[in-house]
C-alpha positions as CSV (number, residue, x, y, z in Angstrom):
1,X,-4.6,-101.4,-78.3
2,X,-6.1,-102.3,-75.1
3,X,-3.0,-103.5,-73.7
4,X,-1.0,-100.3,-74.5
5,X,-3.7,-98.1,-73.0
6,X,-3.4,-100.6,-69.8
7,X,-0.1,-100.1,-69.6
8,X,-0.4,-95.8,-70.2
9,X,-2.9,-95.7,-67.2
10,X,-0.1,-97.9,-65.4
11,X,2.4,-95.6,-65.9
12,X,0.4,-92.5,-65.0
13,X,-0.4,-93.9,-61.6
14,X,3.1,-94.3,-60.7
15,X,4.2,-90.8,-61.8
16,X,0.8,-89.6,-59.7
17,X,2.1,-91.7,-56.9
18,X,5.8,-90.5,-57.2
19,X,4.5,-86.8,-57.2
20,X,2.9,-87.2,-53.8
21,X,5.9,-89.1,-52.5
22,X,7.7,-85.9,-53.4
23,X,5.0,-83.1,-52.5
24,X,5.1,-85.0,-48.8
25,X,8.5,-85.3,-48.8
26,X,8.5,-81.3,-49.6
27,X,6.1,-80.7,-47.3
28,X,7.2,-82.9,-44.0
29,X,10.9,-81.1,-45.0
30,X,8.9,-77.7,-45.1
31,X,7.3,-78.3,-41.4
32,X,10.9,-79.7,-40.5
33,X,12.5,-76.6,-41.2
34,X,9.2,-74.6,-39.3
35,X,10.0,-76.4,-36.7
36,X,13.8,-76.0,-36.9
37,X,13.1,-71.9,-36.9
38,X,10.7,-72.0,-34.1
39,X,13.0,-73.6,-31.8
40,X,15.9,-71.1,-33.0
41,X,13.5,-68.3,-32.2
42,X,12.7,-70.0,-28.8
43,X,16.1,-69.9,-28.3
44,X,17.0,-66.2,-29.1
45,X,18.2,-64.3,-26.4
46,X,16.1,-62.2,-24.0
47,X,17.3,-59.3,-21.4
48,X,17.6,-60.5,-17.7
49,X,17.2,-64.2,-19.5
50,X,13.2,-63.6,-19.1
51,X,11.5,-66.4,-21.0
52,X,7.9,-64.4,-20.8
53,X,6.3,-61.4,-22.9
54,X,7.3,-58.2,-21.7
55,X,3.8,-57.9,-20.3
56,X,3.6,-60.7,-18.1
57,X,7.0,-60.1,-17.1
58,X,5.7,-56.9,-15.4
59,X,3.4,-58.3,-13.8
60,X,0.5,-59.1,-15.9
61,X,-1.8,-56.7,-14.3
62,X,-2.6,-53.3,-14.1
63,X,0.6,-52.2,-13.6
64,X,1.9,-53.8,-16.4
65,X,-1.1,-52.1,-18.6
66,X,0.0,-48.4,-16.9
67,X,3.5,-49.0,-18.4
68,X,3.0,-50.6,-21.7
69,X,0.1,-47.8,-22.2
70,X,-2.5,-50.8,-22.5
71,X,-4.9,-47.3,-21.5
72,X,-3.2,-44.2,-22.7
73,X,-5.7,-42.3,-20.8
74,X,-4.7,-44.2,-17.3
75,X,-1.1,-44.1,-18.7
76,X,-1.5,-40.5,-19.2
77,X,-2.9,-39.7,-15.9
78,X,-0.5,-40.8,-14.5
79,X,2.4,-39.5,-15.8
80,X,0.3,-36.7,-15.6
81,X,-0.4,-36.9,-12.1
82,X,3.4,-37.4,-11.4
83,X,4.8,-34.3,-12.9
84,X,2.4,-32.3,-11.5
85,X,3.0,-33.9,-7.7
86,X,7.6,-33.3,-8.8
87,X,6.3,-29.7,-9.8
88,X,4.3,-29.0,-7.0
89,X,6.8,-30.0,-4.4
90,X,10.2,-29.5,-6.0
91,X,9.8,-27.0,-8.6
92,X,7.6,-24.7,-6.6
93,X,8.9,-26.0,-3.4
94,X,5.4,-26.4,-1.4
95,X,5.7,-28.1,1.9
96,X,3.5,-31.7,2.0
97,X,2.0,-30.6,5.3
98,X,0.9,-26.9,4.2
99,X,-0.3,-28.4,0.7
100,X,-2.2,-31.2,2.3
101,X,-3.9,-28.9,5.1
102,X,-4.6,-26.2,2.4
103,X,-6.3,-28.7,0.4
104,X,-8.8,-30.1,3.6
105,X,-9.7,-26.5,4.2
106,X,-11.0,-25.5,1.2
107,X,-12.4,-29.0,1.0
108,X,-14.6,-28.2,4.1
109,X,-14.9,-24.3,3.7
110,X,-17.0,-25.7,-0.2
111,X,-18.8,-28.4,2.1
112,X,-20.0,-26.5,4.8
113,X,-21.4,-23.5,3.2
114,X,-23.1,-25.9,0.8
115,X,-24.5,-27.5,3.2
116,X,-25.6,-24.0,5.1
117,X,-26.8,-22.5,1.7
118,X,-29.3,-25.2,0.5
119,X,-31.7,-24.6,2.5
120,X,-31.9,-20.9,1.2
121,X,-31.0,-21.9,-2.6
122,X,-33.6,-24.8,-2.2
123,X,-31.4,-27.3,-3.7
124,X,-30.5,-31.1,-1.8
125,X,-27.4,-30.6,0.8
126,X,-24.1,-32.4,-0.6
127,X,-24.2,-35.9,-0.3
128,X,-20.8,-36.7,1.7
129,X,-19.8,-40.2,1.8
130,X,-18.9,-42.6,4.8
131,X,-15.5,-43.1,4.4
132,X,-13.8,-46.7,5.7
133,X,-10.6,-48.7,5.2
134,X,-11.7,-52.0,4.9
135,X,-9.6,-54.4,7.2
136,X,-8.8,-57.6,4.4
137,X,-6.9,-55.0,2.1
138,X,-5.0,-53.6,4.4
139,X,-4.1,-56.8,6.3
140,X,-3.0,-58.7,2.5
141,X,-0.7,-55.5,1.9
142,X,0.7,-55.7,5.8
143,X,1.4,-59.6,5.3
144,X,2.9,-59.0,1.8
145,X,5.3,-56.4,2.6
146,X,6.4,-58.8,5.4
147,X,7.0,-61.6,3.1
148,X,9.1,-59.2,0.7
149,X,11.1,-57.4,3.9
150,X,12.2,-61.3,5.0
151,X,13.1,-62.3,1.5
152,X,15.6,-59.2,1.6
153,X,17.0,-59.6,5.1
154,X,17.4,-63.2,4.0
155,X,19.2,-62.2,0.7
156,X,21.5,-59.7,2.8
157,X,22.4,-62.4,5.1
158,X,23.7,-64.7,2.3
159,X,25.7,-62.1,0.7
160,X,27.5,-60.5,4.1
161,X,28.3,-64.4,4.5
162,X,30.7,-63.7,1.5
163,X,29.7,-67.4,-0.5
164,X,28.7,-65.6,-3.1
165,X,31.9,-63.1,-4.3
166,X,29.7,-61.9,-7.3
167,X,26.5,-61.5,-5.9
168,X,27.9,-59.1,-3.4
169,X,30.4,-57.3,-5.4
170,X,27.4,-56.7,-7.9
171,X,25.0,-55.7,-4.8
172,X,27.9,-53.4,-3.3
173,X,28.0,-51.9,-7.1
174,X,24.2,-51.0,-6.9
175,X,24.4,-49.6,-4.0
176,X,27.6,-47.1,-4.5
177,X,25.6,-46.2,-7.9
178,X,22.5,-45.6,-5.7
179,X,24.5,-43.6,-3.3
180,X,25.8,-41.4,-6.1
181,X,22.0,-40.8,-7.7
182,X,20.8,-39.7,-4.2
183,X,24.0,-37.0,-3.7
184,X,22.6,-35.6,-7.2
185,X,18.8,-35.2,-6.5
186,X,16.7,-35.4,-3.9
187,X,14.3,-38.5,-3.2
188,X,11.1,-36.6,-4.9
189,X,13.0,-36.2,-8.0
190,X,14.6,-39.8,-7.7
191,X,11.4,-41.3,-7.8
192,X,9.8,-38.9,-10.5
193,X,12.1,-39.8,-12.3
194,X,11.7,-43.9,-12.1
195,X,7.6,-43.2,-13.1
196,X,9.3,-41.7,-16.3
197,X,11.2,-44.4,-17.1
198,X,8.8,-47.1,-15.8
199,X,6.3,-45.4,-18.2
200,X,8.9,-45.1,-21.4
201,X,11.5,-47.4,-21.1
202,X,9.2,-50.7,-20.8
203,X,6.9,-49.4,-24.2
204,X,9.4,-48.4,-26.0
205,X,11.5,-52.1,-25.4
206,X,8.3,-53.8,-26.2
207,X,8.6,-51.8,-30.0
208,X,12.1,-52.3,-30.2
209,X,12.6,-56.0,-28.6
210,X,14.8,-57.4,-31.2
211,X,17.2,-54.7,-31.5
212,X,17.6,-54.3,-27.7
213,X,18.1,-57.9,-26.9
214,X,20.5,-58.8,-30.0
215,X,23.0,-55.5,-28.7
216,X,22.5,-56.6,-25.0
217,X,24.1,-60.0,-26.1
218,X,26.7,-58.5,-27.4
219,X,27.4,-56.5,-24.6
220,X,26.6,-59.5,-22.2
221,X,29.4,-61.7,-24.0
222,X,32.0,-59.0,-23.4
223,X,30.6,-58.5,-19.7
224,X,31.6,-61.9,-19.3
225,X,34.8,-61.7,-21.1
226,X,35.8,-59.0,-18.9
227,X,34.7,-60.8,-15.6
228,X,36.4,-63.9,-16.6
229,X,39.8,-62.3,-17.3
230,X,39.0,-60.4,-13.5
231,X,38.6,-63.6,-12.0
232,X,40.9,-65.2,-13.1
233,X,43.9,-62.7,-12.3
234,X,42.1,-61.1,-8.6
235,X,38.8,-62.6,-7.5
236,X,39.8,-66.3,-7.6
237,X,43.3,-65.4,-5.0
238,X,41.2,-64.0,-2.6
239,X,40.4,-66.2,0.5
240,X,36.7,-67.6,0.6
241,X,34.9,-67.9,3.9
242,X,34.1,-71.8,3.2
243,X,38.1,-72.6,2.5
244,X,38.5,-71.5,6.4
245,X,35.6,-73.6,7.6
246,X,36.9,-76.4,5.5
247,X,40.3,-76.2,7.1
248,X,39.1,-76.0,10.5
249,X,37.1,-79.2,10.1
């Protein structure tokens, strides 16, 4: 009797031992396949082949709040602010100038009878503040706008120096399509109309990432497609400007 019971407890250790064998097994095959599916998702295509959120993408500062609507009060303002500047100036056609000096005289008209009228009302003269541009801020934006003025003369040159035959056909594209927006609107309504989209389109591709990027690779693959079968029957027969330094060496 004692020996059978030996030999039951026996036989239950092994099938307690075989069923963690198998639950690891399950398990290591279970964080296997996690890992398998993370590294597809990593993987999945992105727009402009951006390997960062949407919000660092932009920036990652307040900018990038403003147009995701981090705020939607700031947001709001500011579309807010926008429509009202387009309306003021395009709809209703004020002049800048007029606006802007209209503006400082009833500014100092309220000021100065305030200030005329407290001592008869009895009541503190308006506290006007000592305003000045601090030097460091305007010096960082000075230096920055240089750096980003160079990095485009610099990106100009390389393309007018025709090595790169798709940069500047896709540069001298931009800039026909640019030419044709600015014959349709004026400059005011051109750039009322980028704070729209700035303030929509990045939002609503944040909701919608999936969809947008999984139809932008489709359209993508027939882009190339399309430029491959161009190339290959017009851009690659015309003469590059490194062939001709090559045969001249």
């Amino acid at each position: 009797m004692a020996d059978h019971h030996d030999e039951e407890k026996k036989e239950e250790s092994l099938m307690e031992k075989a069923s963690e064998k198998f639950q690891g097994h399950d398990s290591s095959s279970s964080d296997d396949e996690d890992v398998k599916k993370s590294s597809v998702e990593a993987k999945a295509y992105r727009l402009f082949g951006r390997e960062k959120s949407v919000h660092k993408a932009l920036g990652g500062g307040i900018l990038a709040d403003v147009f995701l609507w981090r705020d939607k009060k700031v947001s709001a303002g500011v579309l807010g602010g926008a429509t009202a500047i387009w309306v003021l100036f395009d709809v209703l056609e004020f002049n800048l100038l007029t606006l802007v000096c209209y503006g400082l005289i009833l500014a100092l008209v309220i000021l100065f009878l305030w200030s005329n009228a407290s001592t008869f009302i009895k009541k503190s003269p308006p506290c006007i503040p000592d305003v000045n541009i601090p030097e460091k801020p305007v010096l960082k934006f000075a230096s920055a706008l240089r750096i980003e003025i160079n990095c485009a003369f610099s990106t100009l040159r390389e393309i007018a120096s025709g090595r790169d035959l798709k940069k500047f056909l896709s540069v001298i594209a931009g800039l026909w399509i640019l030419s044709l927006i600015g014959s349709c609107c004026d400059f005011l309504t051109l750039a009322y109309t980028s704070t729209v989209l700035l303030c929509t389109v990045p939002v609503l591709y944040e909701k919608y990432e999936d969809k947008v990027d999984s139809f932008a690779e489709k359209a993508m693959a027939q882009l190339k497609k399309q430029y491959a079968v161009l190339n290959e029957k017009v851009l690659s027969k015309i003469p590059r400007a490194h062939s001709k330094d090559k045969k001249r060496d």
